[in-house]
N, CA and C of each residue as an Amber inpcrd file, in Angstrom:
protein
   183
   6.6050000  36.1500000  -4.4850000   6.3270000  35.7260000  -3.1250000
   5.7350000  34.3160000  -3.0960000   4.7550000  34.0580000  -4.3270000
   3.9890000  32.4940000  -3.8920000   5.2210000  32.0750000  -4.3200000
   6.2020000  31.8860000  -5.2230000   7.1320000  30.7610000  -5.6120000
   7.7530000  30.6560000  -4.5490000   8.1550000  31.3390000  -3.6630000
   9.3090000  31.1960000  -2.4590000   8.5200000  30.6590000  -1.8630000
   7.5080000  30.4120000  -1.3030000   6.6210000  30.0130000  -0.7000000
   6.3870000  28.4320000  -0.8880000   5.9930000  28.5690000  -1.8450000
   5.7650000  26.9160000  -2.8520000   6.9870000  25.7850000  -2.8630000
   8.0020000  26.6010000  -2.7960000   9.7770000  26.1090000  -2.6570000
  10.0890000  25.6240000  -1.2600000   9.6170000  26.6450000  -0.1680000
   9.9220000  25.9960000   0.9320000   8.7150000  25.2850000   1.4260000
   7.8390000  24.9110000   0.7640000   6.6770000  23.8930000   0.8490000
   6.9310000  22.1780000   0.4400000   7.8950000  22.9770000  -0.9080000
   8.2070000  21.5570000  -1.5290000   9.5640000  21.3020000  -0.6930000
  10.3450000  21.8810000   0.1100000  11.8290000  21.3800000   0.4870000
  11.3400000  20.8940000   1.5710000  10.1600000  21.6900000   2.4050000
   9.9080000  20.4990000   3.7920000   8.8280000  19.4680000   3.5020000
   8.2120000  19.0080000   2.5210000   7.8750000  17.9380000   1.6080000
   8.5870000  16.6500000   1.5540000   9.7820000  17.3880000   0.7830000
  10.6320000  16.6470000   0.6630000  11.9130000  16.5070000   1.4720000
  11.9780000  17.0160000   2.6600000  12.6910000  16.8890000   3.7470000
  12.0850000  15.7080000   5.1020000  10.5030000  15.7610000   4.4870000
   9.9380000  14.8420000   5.4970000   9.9170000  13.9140000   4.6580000
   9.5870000  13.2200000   3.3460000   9.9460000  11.9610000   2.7930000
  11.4260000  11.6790000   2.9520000  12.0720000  12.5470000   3.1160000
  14.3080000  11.7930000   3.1910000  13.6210000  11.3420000   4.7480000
  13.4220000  11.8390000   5.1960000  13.2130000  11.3130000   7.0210000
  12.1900000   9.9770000   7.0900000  11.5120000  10.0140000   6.0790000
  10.7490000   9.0380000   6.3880000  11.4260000   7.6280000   5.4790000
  11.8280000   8.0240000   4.6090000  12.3450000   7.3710000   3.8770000
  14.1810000   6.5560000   4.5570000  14.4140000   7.2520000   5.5800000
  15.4090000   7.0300000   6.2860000  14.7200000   5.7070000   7.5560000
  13.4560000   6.3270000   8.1280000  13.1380000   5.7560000   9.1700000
  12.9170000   4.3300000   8.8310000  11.9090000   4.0400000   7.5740000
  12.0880000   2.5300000   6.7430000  13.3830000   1.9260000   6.4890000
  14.1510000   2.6630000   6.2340000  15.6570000   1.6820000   5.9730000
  16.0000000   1.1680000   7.5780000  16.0010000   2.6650000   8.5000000
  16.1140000   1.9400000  10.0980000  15.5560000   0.0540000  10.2620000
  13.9970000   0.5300000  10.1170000  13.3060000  -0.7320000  10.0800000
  13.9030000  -2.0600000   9.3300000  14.2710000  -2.2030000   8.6770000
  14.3380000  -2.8280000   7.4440000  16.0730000  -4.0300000   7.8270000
  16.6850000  -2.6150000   8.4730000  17.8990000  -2.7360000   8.9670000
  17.8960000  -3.9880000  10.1440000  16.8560000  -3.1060000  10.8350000
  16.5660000  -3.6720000  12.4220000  16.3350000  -5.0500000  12.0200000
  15.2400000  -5.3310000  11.1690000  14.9630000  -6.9310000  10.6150000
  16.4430000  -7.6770000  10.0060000  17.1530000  -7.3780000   9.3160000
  18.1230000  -7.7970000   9.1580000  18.9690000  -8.2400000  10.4170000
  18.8290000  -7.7330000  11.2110000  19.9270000  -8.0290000  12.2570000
  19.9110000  -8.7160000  13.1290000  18.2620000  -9.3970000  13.3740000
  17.8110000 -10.3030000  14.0500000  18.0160000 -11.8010000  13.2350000
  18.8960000 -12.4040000  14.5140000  18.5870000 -14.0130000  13.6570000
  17.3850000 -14.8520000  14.9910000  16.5520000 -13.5490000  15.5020000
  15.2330000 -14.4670000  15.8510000  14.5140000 -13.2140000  15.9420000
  13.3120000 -12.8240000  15.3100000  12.5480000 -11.7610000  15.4920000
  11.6330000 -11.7460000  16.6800000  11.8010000 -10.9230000  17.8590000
  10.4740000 -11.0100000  18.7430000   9.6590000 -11.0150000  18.0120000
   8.5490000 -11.7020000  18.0770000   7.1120000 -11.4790000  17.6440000
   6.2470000 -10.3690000  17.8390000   6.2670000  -9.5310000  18.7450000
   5.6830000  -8.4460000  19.5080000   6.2660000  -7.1660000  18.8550000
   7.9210000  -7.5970000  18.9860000   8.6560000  -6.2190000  18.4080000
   8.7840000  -6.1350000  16.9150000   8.5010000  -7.1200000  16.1840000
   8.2770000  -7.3420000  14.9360000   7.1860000  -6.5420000  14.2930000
   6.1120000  -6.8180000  15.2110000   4.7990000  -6.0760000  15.0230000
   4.2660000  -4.9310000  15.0930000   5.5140000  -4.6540000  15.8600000
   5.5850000  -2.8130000  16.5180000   6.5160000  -2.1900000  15.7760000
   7.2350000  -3.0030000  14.7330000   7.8260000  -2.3370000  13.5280000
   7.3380000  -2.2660000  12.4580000   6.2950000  -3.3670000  11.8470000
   5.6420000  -3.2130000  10.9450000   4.8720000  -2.1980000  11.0180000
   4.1810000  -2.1760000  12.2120000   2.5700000  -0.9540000  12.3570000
   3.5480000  -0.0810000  11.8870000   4.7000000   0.3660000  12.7470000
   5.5150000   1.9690000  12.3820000   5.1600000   1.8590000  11.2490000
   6.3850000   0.7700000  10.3240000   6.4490000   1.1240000   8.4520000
   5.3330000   1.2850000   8.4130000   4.2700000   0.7340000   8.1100000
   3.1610000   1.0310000   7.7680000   2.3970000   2.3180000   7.7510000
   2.6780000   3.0790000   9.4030000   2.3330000   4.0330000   9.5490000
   3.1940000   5.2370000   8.7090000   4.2000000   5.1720000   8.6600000
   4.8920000   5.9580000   7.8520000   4.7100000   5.9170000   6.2950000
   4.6410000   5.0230000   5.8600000   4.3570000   4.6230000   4.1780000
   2.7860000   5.4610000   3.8750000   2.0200000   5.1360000   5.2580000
   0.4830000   5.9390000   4.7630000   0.6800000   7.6310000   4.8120000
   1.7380000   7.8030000   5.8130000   1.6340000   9.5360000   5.6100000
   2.5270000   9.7790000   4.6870000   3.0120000   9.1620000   3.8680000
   3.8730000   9.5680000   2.7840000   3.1170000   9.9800000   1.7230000
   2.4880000   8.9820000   1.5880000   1.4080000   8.7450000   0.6350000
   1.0420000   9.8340000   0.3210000   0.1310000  10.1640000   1.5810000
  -0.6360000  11.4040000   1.9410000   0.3940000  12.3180000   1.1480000
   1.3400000  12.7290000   1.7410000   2.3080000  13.9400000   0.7940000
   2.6720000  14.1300000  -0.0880000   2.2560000  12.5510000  -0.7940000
   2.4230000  12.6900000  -2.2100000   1.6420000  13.6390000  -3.2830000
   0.4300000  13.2640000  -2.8200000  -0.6620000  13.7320000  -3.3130000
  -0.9560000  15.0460000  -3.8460000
């Protein structure tokens, strides 16, 4: 019972790093595609990555 348990602990683990790990490429993308970055919306993409990279972290752990 704990291993099944532990398994679908680690698959939505690691179902939320593919998602998060997806949402950074979004970002990353989005910068690429600008040949002038708003300044504002630039900033409101970094905080995201940022915010996402720290709860990853967290799940690493």
């Amino acid at each position: 019972m704990k291993t099944g348990l532990l398994s679908m602990i680690f698959c939505a683990s690691l179902n939320n790093l593919k998602d998060s790990l997806k949402k950074l490429k979004d970002i990353v993308d989005w910068f690429d595609k600008q040949e002038e970055v708003d300044v504002e919306m630039g900033l409101e993409k970094v905080k995201e990555g940022a915010g996402i990279i720290k709860e990853s972290k967290k799940q690493l752990k």
